[in-house]
N, C-alpha and C positions, 0 to 999 in steps of 0.2 A: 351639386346644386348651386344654381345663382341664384343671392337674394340683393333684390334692386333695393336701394334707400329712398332712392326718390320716390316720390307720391306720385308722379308720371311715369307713363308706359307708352312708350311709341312704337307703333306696328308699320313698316316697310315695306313693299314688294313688288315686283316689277318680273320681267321675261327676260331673257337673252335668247338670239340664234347664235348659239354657239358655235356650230358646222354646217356649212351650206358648201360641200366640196363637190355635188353632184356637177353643175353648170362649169364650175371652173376646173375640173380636174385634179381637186385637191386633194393631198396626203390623207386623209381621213376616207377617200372613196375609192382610190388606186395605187394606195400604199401597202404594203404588209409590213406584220412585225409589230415591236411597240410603238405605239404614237400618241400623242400628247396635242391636246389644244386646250387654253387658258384664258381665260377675259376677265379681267377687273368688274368690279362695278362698285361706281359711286354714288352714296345716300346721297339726295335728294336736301338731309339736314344729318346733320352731325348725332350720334349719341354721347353720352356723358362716360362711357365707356363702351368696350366691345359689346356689342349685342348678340343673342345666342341666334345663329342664321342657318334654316333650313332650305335646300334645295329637292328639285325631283325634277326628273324628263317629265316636258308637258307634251312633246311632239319628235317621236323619231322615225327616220326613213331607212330601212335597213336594206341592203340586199338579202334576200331570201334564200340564195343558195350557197353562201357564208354560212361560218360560224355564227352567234350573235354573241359578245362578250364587249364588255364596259366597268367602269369605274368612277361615279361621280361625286369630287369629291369639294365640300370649301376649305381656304389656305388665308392663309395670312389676315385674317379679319382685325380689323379695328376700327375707331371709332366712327370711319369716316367713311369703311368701305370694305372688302372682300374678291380675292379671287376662285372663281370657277372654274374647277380643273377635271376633266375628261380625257381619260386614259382606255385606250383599247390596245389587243395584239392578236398575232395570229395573222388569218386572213379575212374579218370581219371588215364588211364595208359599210360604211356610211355616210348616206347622202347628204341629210337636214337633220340636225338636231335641235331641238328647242329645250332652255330649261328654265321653268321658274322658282323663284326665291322668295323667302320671307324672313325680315328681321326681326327678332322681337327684341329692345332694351328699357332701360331706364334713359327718359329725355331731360333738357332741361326745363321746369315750370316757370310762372312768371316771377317766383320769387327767387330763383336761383338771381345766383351774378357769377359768369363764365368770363374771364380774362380770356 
């Protein structure tokens, strides 16, 4: 369990297109095997530590006569920010992937003092 000290609670969230390999032909739509795609994202404000950060596909475009198999996972988070990481294998295609996020931590309030 995380318990925040501070009297503030700041909620984050935002979308990524994480995979758009239809148009361009990219490794995720005419690849086989393991593959990996990963994208940063940066808060908007800082928290006062790592924030506990949920994701989930808001929008996927699958080939249909694939496999369907994935793995969506977040990496390296801290205060400032988080990577999203999307692993498939096999012969699973995919065209558009969307995924949204939500942070949730301890902020700083007005009476903090953050050097």
């Amino acid at each position: 369990m995380i318990r925040f000290s501070s009297g503030e609670i700041g909620v984050a969230r935002g979308q990524v297109m994480l995979v758009s390999d239809f148009d361009s032909g990219g490794p995720m739509w005419t690849g086989q095997g393991d593959r990996h795609v990963r994208s940063h994202v940066t808060f908007d404000e800082r928290f006062l530590m790592p924030p506990v950060v949920q994701v989930a596909v808001a929008m996927w475009d699958l080939d249909v006569s694939s496999n369907q198999r994935g793995d969506l996972e977040v990496e390296n988070v801290t205060s400032a920010g988080f990577d999203i990481v999307f692993h498939t294998w096999g012969d699973t295609r995919i065209a558009r992937m969307r995924v949204s996020w939500t942070a949730i931590g301890a902020v700083p309030d007005d009476m903090d003092f953050i050097l």
